[in-house]
Structures are given as structure tokens and as C-alpha cells.
N, C-alpha and C positions, 0 to 999 in steps of 0.2 A: 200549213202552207197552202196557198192557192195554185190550184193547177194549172197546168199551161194550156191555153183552149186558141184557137184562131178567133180573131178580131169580129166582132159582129156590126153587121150594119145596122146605121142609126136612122128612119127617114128624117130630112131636114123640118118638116109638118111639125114634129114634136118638138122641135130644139124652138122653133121659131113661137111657139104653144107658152112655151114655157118664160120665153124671153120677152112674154107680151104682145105678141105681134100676133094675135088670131085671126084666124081668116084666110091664111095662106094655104095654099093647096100643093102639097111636095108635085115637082114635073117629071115622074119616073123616074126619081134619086134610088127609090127602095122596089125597084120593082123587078119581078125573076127575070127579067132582059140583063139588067146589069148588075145583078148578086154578081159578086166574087171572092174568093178569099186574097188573103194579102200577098198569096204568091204567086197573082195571078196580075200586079199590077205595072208590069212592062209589057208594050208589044212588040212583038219580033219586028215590025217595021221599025221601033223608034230608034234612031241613029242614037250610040253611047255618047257620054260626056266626056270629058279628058280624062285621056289614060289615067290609071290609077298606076300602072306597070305591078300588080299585087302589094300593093301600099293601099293601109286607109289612110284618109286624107279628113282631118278635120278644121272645117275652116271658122275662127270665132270672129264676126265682120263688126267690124266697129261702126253701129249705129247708135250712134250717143244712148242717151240715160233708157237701152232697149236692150236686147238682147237678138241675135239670130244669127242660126248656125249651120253652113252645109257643110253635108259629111258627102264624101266620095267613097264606095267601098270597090274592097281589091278586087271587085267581078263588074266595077265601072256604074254601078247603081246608085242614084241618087238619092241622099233626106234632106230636107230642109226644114227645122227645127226652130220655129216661131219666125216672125217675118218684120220687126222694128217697130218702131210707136208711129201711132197715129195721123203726128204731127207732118210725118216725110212721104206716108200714104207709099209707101214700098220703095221709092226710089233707092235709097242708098243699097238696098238687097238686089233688087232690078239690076242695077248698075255693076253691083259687084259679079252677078251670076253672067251676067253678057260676060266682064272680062274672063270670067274662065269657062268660056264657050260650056255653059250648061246647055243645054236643046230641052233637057226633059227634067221633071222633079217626080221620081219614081215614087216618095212616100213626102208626103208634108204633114211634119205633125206640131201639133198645136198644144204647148204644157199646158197652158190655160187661155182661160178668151179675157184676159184682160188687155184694155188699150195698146199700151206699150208693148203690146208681143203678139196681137194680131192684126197694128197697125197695118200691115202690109200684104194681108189674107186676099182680100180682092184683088187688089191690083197684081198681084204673081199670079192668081189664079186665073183672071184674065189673059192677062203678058201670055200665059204659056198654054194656054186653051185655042189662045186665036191666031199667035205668033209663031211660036215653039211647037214643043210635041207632044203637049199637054202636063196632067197632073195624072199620075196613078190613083191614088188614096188620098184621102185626108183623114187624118186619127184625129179624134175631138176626147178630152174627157166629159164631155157630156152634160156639163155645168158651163149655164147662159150668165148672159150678163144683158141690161139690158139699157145696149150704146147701139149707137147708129152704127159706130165700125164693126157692130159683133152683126148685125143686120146684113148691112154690105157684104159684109163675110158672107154670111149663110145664103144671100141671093146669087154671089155668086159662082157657092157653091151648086145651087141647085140651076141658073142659066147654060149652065156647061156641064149637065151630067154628071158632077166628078163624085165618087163614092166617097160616105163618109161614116167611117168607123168610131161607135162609142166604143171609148177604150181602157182597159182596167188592168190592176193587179193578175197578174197570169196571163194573160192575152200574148199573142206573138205576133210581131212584125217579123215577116223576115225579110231580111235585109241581106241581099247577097253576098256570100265570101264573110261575113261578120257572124259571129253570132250575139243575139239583139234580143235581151231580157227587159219586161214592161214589170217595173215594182209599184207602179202608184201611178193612177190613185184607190186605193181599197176598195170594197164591197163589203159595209156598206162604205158612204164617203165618209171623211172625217169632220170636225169642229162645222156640225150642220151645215156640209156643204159650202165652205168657204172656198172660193177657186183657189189662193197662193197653196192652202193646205190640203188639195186635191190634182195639184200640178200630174201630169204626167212624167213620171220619172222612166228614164232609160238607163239601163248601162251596157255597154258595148263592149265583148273582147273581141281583139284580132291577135291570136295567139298567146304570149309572155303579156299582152300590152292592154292595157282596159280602159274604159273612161263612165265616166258617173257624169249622168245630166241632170238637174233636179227640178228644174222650172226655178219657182218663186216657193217652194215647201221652205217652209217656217220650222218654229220647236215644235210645235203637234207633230208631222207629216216625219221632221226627221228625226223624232225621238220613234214614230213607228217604225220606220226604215231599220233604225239600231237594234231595236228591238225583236222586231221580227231576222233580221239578216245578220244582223249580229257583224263580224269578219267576213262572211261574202261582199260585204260593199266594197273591200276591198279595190283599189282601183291606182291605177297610173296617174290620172290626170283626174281628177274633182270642178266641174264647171260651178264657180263658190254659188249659192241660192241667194235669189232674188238679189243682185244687185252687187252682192257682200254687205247686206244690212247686217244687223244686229242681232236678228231674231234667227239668219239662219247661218249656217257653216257653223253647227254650233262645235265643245270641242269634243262631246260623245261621237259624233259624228266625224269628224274629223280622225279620232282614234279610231274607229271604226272601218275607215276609208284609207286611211294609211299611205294618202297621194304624193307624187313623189313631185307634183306643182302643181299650180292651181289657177286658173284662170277669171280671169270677172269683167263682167260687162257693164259698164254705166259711164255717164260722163263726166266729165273731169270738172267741170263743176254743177253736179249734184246736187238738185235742190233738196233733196235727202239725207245729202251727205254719204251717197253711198263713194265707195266701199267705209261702211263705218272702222270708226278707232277701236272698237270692241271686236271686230274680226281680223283685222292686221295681226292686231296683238295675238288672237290665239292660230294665227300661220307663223307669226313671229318666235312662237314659242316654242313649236315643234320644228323651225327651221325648214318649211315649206317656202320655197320658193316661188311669186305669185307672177303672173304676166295680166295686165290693166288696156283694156282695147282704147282706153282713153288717152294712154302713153306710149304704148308698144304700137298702137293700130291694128288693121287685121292682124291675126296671129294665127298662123297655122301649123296645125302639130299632123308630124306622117309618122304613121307607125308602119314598121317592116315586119311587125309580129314581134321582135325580140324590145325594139328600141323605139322609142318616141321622140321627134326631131323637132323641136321648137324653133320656129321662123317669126319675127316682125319687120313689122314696116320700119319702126326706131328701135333703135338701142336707148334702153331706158332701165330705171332700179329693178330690180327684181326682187330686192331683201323688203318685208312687207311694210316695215317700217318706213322706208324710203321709198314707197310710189311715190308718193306727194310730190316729191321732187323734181322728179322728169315732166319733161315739158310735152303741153298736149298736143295733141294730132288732131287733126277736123273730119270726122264723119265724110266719107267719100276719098278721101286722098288716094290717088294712084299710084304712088312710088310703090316700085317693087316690094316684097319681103327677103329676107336676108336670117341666111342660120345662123340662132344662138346660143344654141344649147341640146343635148342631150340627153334625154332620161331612162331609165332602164327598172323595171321592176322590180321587187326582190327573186332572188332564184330559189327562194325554198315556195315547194310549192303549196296552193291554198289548199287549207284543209278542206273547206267548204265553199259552196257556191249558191247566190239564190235560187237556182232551179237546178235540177238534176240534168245534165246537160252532158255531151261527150265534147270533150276539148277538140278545140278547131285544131285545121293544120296551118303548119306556115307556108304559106306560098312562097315568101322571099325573107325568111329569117336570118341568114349570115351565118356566122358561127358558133354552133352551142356553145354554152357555157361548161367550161371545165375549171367544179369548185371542189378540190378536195378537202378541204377546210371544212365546206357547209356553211364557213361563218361570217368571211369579210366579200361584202359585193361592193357592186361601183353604182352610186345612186346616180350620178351625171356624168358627163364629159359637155366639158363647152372647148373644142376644139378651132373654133372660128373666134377668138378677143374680137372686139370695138374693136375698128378702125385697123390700121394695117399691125398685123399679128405681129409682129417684129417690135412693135414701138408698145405695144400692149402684153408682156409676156406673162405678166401675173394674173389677165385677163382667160385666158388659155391655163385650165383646170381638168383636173379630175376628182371627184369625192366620191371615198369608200365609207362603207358603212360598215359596222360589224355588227349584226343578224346573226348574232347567239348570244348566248345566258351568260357567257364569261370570258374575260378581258382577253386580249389578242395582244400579245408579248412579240413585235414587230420590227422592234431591232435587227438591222441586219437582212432583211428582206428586202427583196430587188423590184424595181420596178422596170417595165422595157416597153418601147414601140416595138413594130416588124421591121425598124431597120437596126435597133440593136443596141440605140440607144438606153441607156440603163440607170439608174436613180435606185440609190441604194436608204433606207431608212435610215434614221441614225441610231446610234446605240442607246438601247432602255424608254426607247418609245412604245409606251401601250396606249392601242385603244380600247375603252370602255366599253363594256353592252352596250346598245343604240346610238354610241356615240359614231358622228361621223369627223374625218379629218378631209383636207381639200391639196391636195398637190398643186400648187403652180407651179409654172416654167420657168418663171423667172426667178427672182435673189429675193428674199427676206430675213427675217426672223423665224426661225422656228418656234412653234407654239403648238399647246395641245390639239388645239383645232388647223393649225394651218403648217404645213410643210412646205420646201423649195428648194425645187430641182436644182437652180443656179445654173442654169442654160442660158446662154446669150443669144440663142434663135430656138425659135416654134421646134417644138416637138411632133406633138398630133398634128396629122394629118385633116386639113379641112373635109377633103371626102372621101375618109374611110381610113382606120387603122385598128391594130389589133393590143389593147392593151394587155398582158403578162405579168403576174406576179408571181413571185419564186421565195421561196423559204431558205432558211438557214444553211438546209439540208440537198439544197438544191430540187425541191419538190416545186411541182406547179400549183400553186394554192389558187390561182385564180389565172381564168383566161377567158377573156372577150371581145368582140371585132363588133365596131358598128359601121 
């Protein structure tokens, strides 16, 4: 395994060398005035961004068939994670980071320099060198391409001093109040240097809560991922690779990752065809719930450390099968976001991790988990139904999973909120190993998969309640508060 080293500076001279542009003479990008390391890239003048209140905040901004992503972390420090295609020259990013009053982008890292992902390189870098309170870092993997916007990029990274880190396997960002492991791209690179198969991959915990970024890595990059990390990939949320094409989200990877939803960036009509029918199908198959920036719009997920809160702009499918369906959203749209969902880790803890790392703490976790079971957790709560929660009750869910080797004989076992309301299982209901069932509020059919309270009004609570489950025996088998 690669060890964990601080990020090295790249001079812009070589990238620009490399990218065909000879003749360029780097303007003090790499010189000892302004060496630093990566934890050195806030200054105490720079005024924070919006509270975080000890929440990471991750924001997936719908810039049609691109990708770009600000993360907020619980110590208020910013990333912003590629910057949209070419064609919109940063606006839709621009636009979006005014509305949540960003001032600064403490780290900007770039999975690759292809078009569509570093469309928007100059002009934020600009924006916030001359307007704002600048750029801390830029992380590069190192591999040119040779476009005018990867040009642009690199003039104006060197016009404005901003440091820029070639970035690898082992390398550390740190990224405040998170902790922030760099799996790829390798040393050496992989499939001679191909950028989608030398993306810079992240994965991020804040506590219980994880998330997987991959770039554009393909089968090459994530059959190494698997390979090498095995089950530390591990992760809460999976941002699907390159699009949700074909070639990546494969379903090693996906077992691997073990995401409890998944998010994808492209447009809703896709000259690609992204998200392909070949990746629905295998989130459809593991019952991974997907959110589409093309249907959903921004989409922001906060984690509290125990729990991952899913907000969009629409209410749209989530079942992978049925993106298609929901009606798109236009790049730029301002309406608010609105909570949809829930999601919660498993609680057996990881055997392994890609680096030897000490577990962060939670700054605002809620209530541990009390599983005396070990076996049945709660994979979601969607607490807030479509539309008014009253008229939508079977929208308003809970899904437990049972996370052990042998079946969970559930008959007769209670469910409760913190006001007392109670949901009893019915008799001779078992769940399967990894099978999940899903509680509605409202009246159904009982089915292996689906259960119902038969409540004529909302249960959970839209901001905050403490789910209880109790055995036979009157034992607490499971308790948790989001």
C-alpha cells in the first residue's frame, strides 16, 4: 500500500511542457516564497463560508452533461471538485457558489483535465483571486491534455499565484474537521496514462458517514480501486464514475463500496446516453437508490457524522430503473432544495480502511446506536413524503436491513417513534440475510419486502425523531435518532 506523504508542488512550466505549449516561463508558482503544504492553504484573514454548524455539507450542482462538486466541511473549509464543461465557461458553478455565499475555495481539486470537468478552471479561479478571497491549492493529477480550456486553466493558474499540487495515490489533502484519503491516481499511472483511468479519486469520512468520488475511472482504475482496497471502499454515498456510463460503476465495485445511494451527474439528454441502461440495472439490482442532478437538480447531502440527509431541488424517481421518468430540470434553476431522504451506514464497524488512519470524532452525531442484535439496522428514513405528508403516507418510510448471516424471525416485534407511537410486526414475518423490508405509514398489503403501519397521519417526524425497535422479550434490539 502507498503511504501517506503531503501533496507536492507541481511548477505550472512542466504541465504546460507537456501540454505543448513550450516556451512558457512558470511566474513564481514553484518557488520557496510560496512552497506550502496543504495545511497551510487558509489564511487567518479569509472570512469562512456558510456555517457548516459541524455538518459536512456536500453539494452535487447540476451542470448538465459535467460534473462539480462543493463540499463544506464541519471546521467551515471549503473544496470544490471539478468546475463543469466548457461550453458554460464556469457560470452555472459561479452562480451557484455566490448563492451560498462561498467568499473562498480553500482546496479545488481537479479529477482530471478533461473539458467537461475543467470547463470552469479559469473563470472561478479568476472570480475568486480578484473578487473573493482567493483559491488555496489546486490539486492536479498531473496528466495534460492538449485544449485551450486546459491552457486557460494553467494561465490562470500561474497569473494569480495559486499553488498547484501534482497529486497521487497516498498524498493528503487535509481538509478540516473531515478526514480525506487520496486513492488515485497510482504511481506509476495506469492504461499509459489515460486521464478518465487516472482521475483523482477521494474518499471522505465525517464519522459513521463516508462518501466515494471517483472522477471519470473506468474498469481499469476501478478494478485497481477493488483490488487494491478491497472493502475499505466502503462508503455511504458513491458519486456513480464518469457520468454513470458503462464502463464505470462497475458491479465489483459496487460490492465493494457497498453505497447505501448513489448520485450521477449528466444531462438528461445525454449525447452519451449517460446514465447508461447497463448501470441502472446493476444499482437496480443491489437496490441502491440513485439521485440524477438532471431530475432531482442540485442535490445536497449533510452528514451529522451518524446520518446522511438527501435534499433536491424536485422530487423525482429514485428506483434506478425509473430516472427516465422524472421530468428535467435546467442547469442553473434556483428553487430551493427540500429534504428527501435519509441514509445511515451500517453499524458493524469496518474491518479495514484504505489508510491506517484514527477515526474522527463526531462533532454533532445525535444518538448512538443501541444494536443489541448486531443484526437488523435502518438503511433509510424518508421522514418528509412528496408533497403534503398527510396526503402522501406510504411516501414516509423507514428500511431496515438485516446485516448478519441468518434470518431475523420478526414476528411480534415493535416498532416506536419518541411519542409512543407503536407498529407491531406481524406474526411469522422473517427477514433474510441482506434482505431489506421498508415500513410505510400508511395502509397496504403486506409483502416480504414491504410492510404498513395503517396510520392515518405522519409518523416521523420531518426534523428529527428517534426510531426504537423492541423484541418479543421486550429487549431494545435497535435504537436510533436522526
Amino acid at each position: 500500500m502507498v503511504q501517506s506523504r503531503e501533496v507536492a508542488s507541481v511548477t505550472i512550466a512542466v504541465l504546460l511542457v507537456l501540454a505543448g505549449c513550450g516556451g512558457f516561463v512558470a511566474n513564481g508558482v514553484d518557488s520557496s516564497a510560496n512552497q506550502r503544504t496543504a495545511t497551510e492553504t487558509t489564511t487567518p484573514e479569509a472570512p469562512s463560508p456558510a456555517a457548516a454548524n459541524g455538518t459536512l455539507e456536500v453539494h452535487f450542482i447540476n451542470v448538465g452533461q459535467s460534473v462539480a462538486t462543493l463540499l463544506v466541511s464541519p471546521d467551515n473549509e471549503t473544496m470544490l471538485i471539478d468546475s463543469g464543461d466548457f461550453t458554460d465557461d464556469g457560470e452555472y458553478v459561479l452562480q451557484y457558489l455566490d448563492r451560498q455565499d462561498i467568499d473562498r475555495i480553500d482546496h479545488f481539486v481537479v479529477s482530471h483535465n478533461d473539458a467537461d470537468h475543467i470547463g470552469g478552471n479559469a473563470a472561478v479561479i479568476r472570480h475568486y483571486e480578484t473578487e473573493k478571497n482567493g483559491v488555496g491549492a489546486v490539486y492536479d493529477p498531473g496528466i495534460a491534455a492538449s485544449t485551450q480550456t486546459y491552457e486557460r486553466y494553467l494561465d490562470a493558474v500561474d497569473a494569480y499565484n495559486v499553488t498547484l499540487y501534482e497529486t497521487r495515490e497516498g498524498d493528503r489533502i487535509r481538509f478540516a474537521g473531515v478526514e480525506t484519503t487520496v486513492l488515485g491516481p497510482p504511481e506509476p499511472y495506469l492504461e499509459n496514462a489515460a486521464r478518465n483511468e487516472n482521475s483523482i479519486v477521494l474518499r471522505i469520512e465525517h464519522g459513521e458517514t463516508s462518501f466515494l468520488f471517483t472522477g471519470d475511472a473506468e474498469d481499469d482504475q476501478e478494478a485497481y480501486l477493488v483490488e487494491t482496497y478491497g472493502s475499505g471502499l466502503r462508503s455511504t454515498v458513491l458519486k456513480a464514475g464518469h457520468h454513470g456510463s458503462a464502463s464505470s460503476t462497475s458491479g465489483s465495485l459496487l460490492n465493494a463500496t457497498d453505497p447505501r445511494t448513489v448520485v450521477v451527474s449528466s444531462a438528461y439528454d445525454s449525447q452519451y446516453g449517460h446514465p447508461s441502461n447497463e448501470t441502472l440495472g446493476r444499482l437496480a439490482a443491489r437496490s441502491v437508490p440513485a439521485y440524477w442532478t438532471a431530475t432531482h437538480g442540485d442535490t445536497v447531502l449533510t452528514s451529522n457524522g451518524t446520518a446522511v440527509t438527501v435534499s433536491t431541488q424536485r422530487a423525482a424517481p429514485t428506483a434506478p430503473l425509473s430516472l427516465r421518468s422524472g421530468n428535467p430540470i435546467a442547469p442553473g434553476t434556483t428553487e430551493p432544495v427540500q429534504p428527501r431522504a435519509i441514509y445511515f451506514d451500517r453499524s458493524s464497524p469496518r474491518t479495514d480502511t484504505p489508510v491506517a488512519t484514527e477515526t474522527p470524532s463526531v462533532t454533532d452525531g445525535g444518538t448512538p446506536t443501541e444494536n443489541t442484535s448486531g443484526d437488523l439496522i435502518i438503511d433509510r428514513v424518508r421522514a418528509d413524503a412528496a408533497g403534503d405528508d398527510r396526503d402522501n403516507l406510504n411516501d414516509e418510510y423507514v428500511v431496515f436491513r438485516n446485516a448478519g448471516a441468518e434470518p431475523l424471525e420478526m414476528g411480534g416485534w415493535t416498532v416506536a417513534d419518541e411519542a409512543g407511537h407503536t407498529y407491531t410486526v406481524p406474526d411469522g414475518f422473517t427477514l433474510e440475510p441482506d434482505a431489506t423490508v421498508t415500513l410505510h405509514t400508511g395502509s397496504g398489503t403486506d409483502t416480504d419486502t414491504d410492510l404498513y403501519w395503517g396510520s392515518g397521519r405522519p409518523i416521523w417526524n420531518n426534523g428529527g425523531d428517534t426510531i426504537t425497535v423492541t423484541d418479543t422479550d421486550n429487549e431494545t434490539v435497535l435504537k436510533r435518532s436522526y
